[in-house]
C-alpha positions as a printed Julia matrix, in Angstrom:
258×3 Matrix{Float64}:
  30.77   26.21   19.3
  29.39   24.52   16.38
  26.62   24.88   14.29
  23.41   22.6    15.59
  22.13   20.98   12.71
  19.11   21.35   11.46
  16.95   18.26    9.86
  16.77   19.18    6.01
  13.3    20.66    4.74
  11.34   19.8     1.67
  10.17   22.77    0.5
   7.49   21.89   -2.26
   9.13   24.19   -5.12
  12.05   21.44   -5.41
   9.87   18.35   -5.49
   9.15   17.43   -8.95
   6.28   19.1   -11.11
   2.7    17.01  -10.84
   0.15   17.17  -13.54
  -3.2    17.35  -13.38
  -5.03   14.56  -15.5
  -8.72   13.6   -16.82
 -11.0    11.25  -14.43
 -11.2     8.86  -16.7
  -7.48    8.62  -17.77
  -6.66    5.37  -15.27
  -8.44    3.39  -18.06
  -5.72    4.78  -20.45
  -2.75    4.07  -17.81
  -4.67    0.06  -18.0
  -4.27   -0.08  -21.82
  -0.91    1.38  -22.03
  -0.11   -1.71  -19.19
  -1.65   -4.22  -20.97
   0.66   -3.16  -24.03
   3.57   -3.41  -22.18
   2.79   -6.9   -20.76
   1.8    -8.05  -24.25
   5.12   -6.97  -25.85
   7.22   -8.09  -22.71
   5.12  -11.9   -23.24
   6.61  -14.45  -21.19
   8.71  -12.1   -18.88
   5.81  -10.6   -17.61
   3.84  -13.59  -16.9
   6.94  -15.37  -14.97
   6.98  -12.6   -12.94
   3.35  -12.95  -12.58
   3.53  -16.34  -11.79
   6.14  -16.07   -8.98
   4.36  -13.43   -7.41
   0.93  -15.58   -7.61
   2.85  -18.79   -5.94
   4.58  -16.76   -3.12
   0.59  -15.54   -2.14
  -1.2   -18.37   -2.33
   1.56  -20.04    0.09
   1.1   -17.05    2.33
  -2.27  -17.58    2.06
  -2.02  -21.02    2.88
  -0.08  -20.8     5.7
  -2.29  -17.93    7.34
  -5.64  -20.34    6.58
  -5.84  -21.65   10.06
  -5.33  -17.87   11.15
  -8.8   -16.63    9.65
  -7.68  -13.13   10.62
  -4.7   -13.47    8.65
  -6.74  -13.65    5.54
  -8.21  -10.67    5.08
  -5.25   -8.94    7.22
  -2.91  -11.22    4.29
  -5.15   -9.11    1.4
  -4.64   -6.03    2.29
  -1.25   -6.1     3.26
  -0.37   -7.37   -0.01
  -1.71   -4.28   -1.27
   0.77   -2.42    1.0
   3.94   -3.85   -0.1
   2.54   -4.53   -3.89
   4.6    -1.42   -5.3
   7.61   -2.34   -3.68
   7.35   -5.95   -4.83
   6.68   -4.34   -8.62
   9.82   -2.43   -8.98
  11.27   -4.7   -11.93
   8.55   -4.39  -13.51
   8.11   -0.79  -13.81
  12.13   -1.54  -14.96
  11.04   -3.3   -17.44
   8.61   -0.79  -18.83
  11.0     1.52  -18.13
  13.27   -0.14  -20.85
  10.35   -0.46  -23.39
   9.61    3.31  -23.4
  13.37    3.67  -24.04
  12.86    1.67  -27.0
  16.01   -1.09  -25.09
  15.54   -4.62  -25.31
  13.85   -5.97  -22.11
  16.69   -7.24  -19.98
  14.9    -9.08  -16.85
  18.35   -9.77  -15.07
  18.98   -6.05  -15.57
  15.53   -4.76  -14.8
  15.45   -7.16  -11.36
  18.05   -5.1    -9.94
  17.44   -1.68  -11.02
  17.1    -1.01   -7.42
  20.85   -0.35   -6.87
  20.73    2.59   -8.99
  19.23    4.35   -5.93
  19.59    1.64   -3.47
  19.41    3.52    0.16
  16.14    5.3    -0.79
  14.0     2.75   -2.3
  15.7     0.28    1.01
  13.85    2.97    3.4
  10.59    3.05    0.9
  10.52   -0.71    1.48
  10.72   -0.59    5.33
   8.25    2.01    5.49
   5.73   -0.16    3.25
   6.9    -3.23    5.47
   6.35   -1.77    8.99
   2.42   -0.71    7.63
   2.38   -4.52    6.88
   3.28   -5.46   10.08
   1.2    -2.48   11.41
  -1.73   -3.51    9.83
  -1.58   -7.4    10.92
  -1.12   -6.16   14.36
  -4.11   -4.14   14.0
  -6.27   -6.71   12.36
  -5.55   -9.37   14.93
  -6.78   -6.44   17.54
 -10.33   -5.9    16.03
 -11.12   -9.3    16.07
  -9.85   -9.98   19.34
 -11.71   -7.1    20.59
 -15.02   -7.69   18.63
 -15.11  -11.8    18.62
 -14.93  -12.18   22.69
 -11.23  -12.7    22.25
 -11.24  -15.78   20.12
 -10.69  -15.71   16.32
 -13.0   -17.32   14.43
 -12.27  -20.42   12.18
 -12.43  -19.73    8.39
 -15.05  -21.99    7.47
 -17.24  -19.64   10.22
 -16.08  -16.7     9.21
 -18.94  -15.64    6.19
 -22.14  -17.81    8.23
 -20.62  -16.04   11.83
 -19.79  -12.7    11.29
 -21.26  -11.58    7.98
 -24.46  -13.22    7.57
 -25.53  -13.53   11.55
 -25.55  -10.15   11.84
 -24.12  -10.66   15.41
 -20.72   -8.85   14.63
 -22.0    -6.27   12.52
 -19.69   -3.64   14.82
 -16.22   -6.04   13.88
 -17.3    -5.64   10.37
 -17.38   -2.35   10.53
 -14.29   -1.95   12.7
 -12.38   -3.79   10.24
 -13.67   -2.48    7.18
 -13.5     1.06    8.46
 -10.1     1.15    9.94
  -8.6    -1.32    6.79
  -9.88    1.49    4.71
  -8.53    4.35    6.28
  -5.17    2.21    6.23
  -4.82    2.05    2.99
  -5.96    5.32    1.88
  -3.15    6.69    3.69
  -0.58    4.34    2.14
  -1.68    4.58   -0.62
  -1.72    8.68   -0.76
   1.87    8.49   -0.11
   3.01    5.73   -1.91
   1.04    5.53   -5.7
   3.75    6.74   -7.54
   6.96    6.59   -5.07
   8.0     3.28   -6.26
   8.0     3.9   -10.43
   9.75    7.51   -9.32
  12.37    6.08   -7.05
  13.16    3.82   -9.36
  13.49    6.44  -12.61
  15.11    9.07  -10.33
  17.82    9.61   -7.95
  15.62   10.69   -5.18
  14.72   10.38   -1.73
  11.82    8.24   -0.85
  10.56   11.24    1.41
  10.05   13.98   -1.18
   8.68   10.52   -3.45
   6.32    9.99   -0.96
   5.28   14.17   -0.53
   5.84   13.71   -4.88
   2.46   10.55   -4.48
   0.55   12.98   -1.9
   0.32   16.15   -4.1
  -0.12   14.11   -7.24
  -3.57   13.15   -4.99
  -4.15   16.26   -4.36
  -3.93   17.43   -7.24
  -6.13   14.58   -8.88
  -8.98   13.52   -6.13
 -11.08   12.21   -9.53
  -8.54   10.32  -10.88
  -7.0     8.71   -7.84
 -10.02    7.66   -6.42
 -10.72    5.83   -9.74
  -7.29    4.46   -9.97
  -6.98    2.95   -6.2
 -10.84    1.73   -6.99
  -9.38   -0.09  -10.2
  -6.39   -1.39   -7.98
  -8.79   -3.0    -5.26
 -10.93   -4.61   -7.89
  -8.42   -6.24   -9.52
  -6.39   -7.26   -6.98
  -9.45   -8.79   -5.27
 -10.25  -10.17   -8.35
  -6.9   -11.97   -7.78
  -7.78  -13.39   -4.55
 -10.89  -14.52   -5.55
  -9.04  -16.96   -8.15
  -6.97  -18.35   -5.09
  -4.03  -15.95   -6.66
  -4.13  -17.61  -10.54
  -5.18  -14.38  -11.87
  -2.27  -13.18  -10.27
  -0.31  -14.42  -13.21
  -1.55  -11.7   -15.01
  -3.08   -8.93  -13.23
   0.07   -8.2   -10.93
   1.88   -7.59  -13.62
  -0.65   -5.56  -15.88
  -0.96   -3.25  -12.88
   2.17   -2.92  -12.06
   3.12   -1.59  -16.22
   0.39    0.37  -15.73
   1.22    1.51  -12.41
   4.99    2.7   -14.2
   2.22    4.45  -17.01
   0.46    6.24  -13.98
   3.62    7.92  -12.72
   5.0     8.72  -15.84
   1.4    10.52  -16.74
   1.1    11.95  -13.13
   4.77   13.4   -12.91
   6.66   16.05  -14.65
């Protein structure tokens, strides 16, 4: 009879080497970004740019939905790393001292296509996960109607009648992306720079965590901010902040990982 396979382990002695870093050094990984995105100029910023039109028509389209709004924030979040991978190309091509090649650097995902293909299902299905959820909480803590958006601030957060679906949401939107983001801060910059499964990138993100509780907490505290900062410009700031955290994002993992 034949052997019954067995499904393969990932024992943490093979996964690459994490370093341990200061608090503070997410401030460094910002500068080192902003570098990149000033000697990349116009690249950078058209990337920027596409990504801040293909929100705020997401965002437009989910208006009528006020639960798709926030839901619409977070989730872009989720998928942000996945939607960054040419541009941690392109600062991979800058610390290589090669000329920035966009066309290049926009498909740099075929160098380990299958992996960073399962990476982006995983970081779609939390999307979809998260929507799902989302739509849930207010159904369950609005009387099962969803609130228009021009109700939403006066209704739920200054009547102090849903005080329990602000919590709910806040709460559970949290714990979300904690998790995704525990697994997935540097699997996108590594999958792209190694020939490696998206599993052992995603254990590679969690002990790089552990390892750094200070620093990562800082880091996904910067990555909020900014990205909310984003929003809050109806996506304009976009042009520039998606793409200064994404460099710095390709900075984190190369500081984070052996």
């Amino acid at each position: 009879m034949g052997q019954l396979a067995h499904p393969p382990s990932y024992p943490m002695d093979t996964l690459p080497q994490v370093r341990a870093v200061e608090f503070t050094r997410p401030l460094l990984w910002l500068r080192r970004g902003w570098e990149d995105m000033a000697r990349l100029g116009w690249k950078s910023a058209a990337y920027g740019a596409f990504i801040a039109g293909a929100g705020a028509l997401l965002l437009a389209l989910s208006w009528r939905a006020s639960y798709l709004v926030p839901a619409f924030i977070g989730g872009f979040m989720l998928v942000a790393p996945f939607v960054a991978i040419g541009l941690y190309a392109l600062s991979r091509q800058l610390e290589a001292g090669e000329t920035p090649d966009t066309k290049r650097a926009l498909f740099a995902w075929r160098d380990n296509a299958g992996s960073i293909a399962l990476f982006g299902l995983m970081l779609w299905l939390s999307l979809l996960l998260w929507e799902r959820l989302s739509a849930i909480i207010f159904a369950l803590f609005y009387g099962g109607q969803v609130p228009d958006l021009s109700r939403i601030v006066a209704d739920v957060l200054v009547s102090g009648q849903y005080w329990p679906l602000v919590i709910a949401y806040i709460g559970s939107g949290a714990l979300f992306a904690a998790a995704v983001f525990t697994f997935s801060v540097v699997s996108a910059p590594l999958l792209v720079d190694r020939p490696i499964d998206a599993i052992s990138a995603a254990l590679t993100s969690l002990r790089c965590c552990l390892r750094n509780p200070g620093a990562m907490l800082l880091w996904a505290a910067l990555l909020a901010g900014m990205t909310a900062l984003g929003f809050a410009t109806l996506m304009l700031g976009m042009v520039l902040l998606f793409p200064w955290l994404a460099h710095a994002s390709w900075h984190a993992y190369r500081d984070l990982v052996e």
